[in-house]
N, C-alpha and C positions, 0 to 999 in steps of 0.2 A: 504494500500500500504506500502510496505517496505520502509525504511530510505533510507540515504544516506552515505556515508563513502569517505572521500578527504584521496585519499591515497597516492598525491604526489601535491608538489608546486614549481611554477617558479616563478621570478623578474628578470624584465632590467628596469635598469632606464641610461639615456644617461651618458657621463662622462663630458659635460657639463654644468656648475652649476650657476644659476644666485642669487646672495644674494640681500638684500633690499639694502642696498646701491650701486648697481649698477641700481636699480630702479630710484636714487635718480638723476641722470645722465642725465635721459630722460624723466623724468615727476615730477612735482611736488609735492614730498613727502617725508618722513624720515623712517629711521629704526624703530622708536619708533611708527610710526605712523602705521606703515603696522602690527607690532609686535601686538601690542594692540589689533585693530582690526580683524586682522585675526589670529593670532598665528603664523605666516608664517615667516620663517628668509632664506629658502634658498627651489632652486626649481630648478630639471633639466630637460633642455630644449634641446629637436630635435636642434641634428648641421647636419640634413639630413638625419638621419635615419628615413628610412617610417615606417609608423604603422606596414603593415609586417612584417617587418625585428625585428620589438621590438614582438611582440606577436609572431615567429618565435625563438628566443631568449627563452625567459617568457617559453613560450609550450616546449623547448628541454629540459629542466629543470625542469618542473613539471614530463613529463613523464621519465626522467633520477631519480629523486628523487622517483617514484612509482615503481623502479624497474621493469620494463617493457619497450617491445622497442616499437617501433613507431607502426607496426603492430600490438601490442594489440588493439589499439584504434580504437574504432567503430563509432563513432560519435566527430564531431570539430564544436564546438558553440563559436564566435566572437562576443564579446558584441560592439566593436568600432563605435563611432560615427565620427569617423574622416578615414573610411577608403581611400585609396590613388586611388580606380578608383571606378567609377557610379557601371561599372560592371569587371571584375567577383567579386564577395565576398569574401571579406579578409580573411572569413576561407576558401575559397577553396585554396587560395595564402598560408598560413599560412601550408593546408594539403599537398601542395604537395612539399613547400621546406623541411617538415619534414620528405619526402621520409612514406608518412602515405596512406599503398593501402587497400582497400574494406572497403573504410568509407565514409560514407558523411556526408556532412559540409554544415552550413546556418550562414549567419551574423541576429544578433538580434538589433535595434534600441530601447534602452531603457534608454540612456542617462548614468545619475552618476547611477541608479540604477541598474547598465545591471548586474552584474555580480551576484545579489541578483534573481534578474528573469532569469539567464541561469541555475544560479544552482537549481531553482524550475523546469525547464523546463527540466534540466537533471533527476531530480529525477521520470518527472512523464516518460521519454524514460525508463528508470532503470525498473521502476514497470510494465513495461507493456508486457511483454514478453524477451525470451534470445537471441534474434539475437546482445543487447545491453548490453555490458557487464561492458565495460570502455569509459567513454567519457571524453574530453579533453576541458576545456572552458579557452579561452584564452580571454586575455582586453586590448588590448593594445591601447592608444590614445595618437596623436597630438594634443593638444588642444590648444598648442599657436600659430599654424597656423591661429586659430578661431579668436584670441585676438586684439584688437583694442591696438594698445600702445602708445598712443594718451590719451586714458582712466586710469587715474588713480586711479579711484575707482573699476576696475575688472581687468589691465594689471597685477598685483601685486599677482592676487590669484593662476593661474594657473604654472602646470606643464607637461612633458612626461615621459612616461613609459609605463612598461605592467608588467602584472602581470596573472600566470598560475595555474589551477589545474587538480588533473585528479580524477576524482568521480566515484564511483560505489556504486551497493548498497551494501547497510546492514540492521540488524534487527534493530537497533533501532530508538528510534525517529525519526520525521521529521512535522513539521509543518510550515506553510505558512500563510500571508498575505500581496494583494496584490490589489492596488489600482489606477485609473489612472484619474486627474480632467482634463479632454480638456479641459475646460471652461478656464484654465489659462494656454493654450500651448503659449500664445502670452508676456508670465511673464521670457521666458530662449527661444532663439533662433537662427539660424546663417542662413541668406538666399543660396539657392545654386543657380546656374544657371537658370535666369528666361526663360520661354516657348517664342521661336521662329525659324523660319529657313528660308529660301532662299523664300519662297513662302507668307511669314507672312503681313498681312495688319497690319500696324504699329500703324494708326491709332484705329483700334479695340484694338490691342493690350495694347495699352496705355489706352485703354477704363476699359481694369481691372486695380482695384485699388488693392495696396500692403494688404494683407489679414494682414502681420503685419507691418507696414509703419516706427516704430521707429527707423529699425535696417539702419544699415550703409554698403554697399555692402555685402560680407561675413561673415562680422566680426560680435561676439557673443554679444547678446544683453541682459541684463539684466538687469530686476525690483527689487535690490536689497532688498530694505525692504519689498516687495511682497513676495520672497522666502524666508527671513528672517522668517515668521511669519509663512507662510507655513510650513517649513521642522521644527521651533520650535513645530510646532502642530502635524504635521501628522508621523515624525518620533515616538514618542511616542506613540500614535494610532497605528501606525502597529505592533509595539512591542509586545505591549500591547494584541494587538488582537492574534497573530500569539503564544505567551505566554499562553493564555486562551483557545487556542484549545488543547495544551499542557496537560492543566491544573495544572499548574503552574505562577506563577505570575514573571515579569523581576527581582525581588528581587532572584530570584532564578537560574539565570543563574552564571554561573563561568565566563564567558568574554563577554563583547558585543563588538560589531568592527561593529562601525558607513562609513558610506560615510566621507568622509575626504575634505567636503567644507571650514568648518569654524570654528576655536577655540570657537568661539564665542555659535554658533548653538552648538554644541556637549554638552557646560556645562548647557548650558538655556536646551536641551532636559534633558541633566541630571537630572534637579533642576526637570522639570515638572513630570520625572517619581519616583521621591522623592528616588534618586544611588546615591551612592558616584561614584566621579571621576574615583577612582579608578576600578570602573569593567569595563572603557571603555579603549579602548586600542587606542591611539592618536598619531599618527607618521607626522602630518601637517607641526611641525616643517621645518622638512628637504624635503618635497614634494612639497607643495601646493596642492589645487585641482586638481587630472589629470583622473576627471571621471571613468568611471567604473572600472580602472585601482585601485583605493584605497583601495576595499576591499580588494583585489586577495596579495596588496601587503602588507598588512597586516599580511591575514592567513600566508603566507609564512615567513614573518618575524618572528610570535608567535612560529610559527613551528622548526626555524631554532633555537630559543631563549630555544626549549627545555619548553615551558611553555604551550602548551596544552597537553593533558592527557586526555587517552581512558575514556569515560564515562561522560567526562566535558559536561555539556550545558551551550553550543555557539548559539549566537543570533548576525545575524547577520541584521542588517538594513539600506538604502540608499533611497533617494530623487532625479529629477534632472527632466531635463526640460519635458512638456507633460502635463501639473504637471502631473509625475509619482513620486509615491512611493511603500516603499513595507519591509517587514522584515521578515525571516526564522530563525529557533528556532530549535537545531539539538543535536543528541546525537553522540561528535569525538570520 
């Protein structure tokens, strides 16, 4: 199957901006302490702009940057796990404020790693015949609607934004892996509306127990050093693997661009795949975690920076709740 080629990138991020000392206000903590552990000094945060509106944004600016208008695009893939209604799907919301006709559009649930699994899942649309020629994947998430701020071992890590590109193919590279452990879907989670209506025996009802009991109404639940130990292991391992169908090894890539959890996670994967710092590209400072939104804002930052270069191999790799992970290895 043919490659891939990102021939155009969007970013929103809100103009709202919360720094760790404004943390310090409402929960128990310091600068020095959020800094340390997560790398994190400053994160912008939904003053009500809904995930549409930010991946609406993100998408008119990837496909503005691809030189192309909205009617190129043949397919809109929405990595969001925070979209604003049950139904319809935030890419169909996303396609048609972009005024985007004879395309269709699907939302993807794959958590921090969405945007690593939309662009594999573009690439295999791409390879498979010409009805698809240009597809649009947008990221856009609220993820501190999810937040407990009460918690101040996770209120402090997240952020919003979106982040867009628009893919097509090309001859060269492309390779994949791509992995999912259920067994720890119960380790990153946020409950949504539990099952009932106007007819429900309450009693039955109560009769099922919480499949994950820990979490707190909506709000995002997580096993901190569970994930820790995780995304230290298995980032590396998808790398690694999606690297080796290459045939080539991560020592050999020109950038990597990590999922953008944790200062922390990024150098410990570093250290396990024996890289310097320097081939990861690290923007947490000024974001925090805002889910699948990290890569997308990334490439577009490298892009606008003038620091990718036709022929580079780029590796990109992400973690996040499911346990899903997964990492793609490409020739820009």
């Amino acid at each position: 199957m043919a490659g891939i080629k990102i021939i155009g990138t969007g970013k929103y991020v809100p103009e709202t901006v919360s720094t760790n000392e404004d943390f310090t206000k409402i929960v128990d903590t310091s600068d020095e302490w959020i800094t340390q552990r997560t790398g994190i000094k400053t994160r912008h945060m939904s003053d009500g702009e809904p995930s549409w509106y930010m991946g609406m944004k993100a998408g008119a600016q990837a496909i503005e940057s691809a030189g192309l208008s909205p009617d190129d695009i043949d397919m809109v893939i929405c990595t969001s796990v925070t979209g604003d209604y049950y139904t319809p799907a935030t890419a169909n919301i996303v396609q048609g404020k972009l005024n985007i006709h004879h395309a269709f559009s699907i939302d993807i649930n794959c958590a921090c790693a969405g945007f690593v699994y939309a662009l594999d899942m573009a690439r295999r649309y791409l390879s498979v015949g010409e009805d698809v020629q240009n597809i649009l994947i947008v990221s856009p998430e609220n993820i501190t609607k999810l937040v407990d701020y009460t918690d101040r071992s996770t209120c402090v890590l997240f952020g919003d934004g979106a982040g867009a590109a628009v893919v097509t193919r090309s001859e060269g590279f492309y390779h994949s892996y791509l992995e999912t452990d259920g067994s720890g879907a119960d380790k990153i989670y946020a409950q949504s509306a539990r099952p009932g209506n106007a007819f429900t025996n309450r009693e039955k009802a109560e009769s099922f127990k919480e499949l994950f009991p820990q979490g707190k109404e909506h709000y995002m639940y997580m096993a901190g050093n569970d994930v820790y130990r995780f995304a230290t292991t298995k980032m590396p391992e998808a790398l690694e693997k999606a690297c080796a169908k290459a045939g080539f090894t991560p020592a050999d890539l020109d950038i990597i661009i990590p999922h953008q959890a944790n200062a922390r996670i990024i150098t410990t994967a570093a250290k396990n795949l024996k890289l310097p710092m320097e081939k990861f590209y690290v923007n947490i400072e000024h974001y925090g975690n805002i889910s699948s939104a990290c890569i997308p804002i990334c490439l577009h930052e490298l892009r606008e920076a003038g620091r990718l270069h036709s022929g580079d191999k780029v590796g990109l790799v992400g973690f996040g709740a499911g346990l899903i992970f997964g990492a793609c290895v490409f020739e820009y």
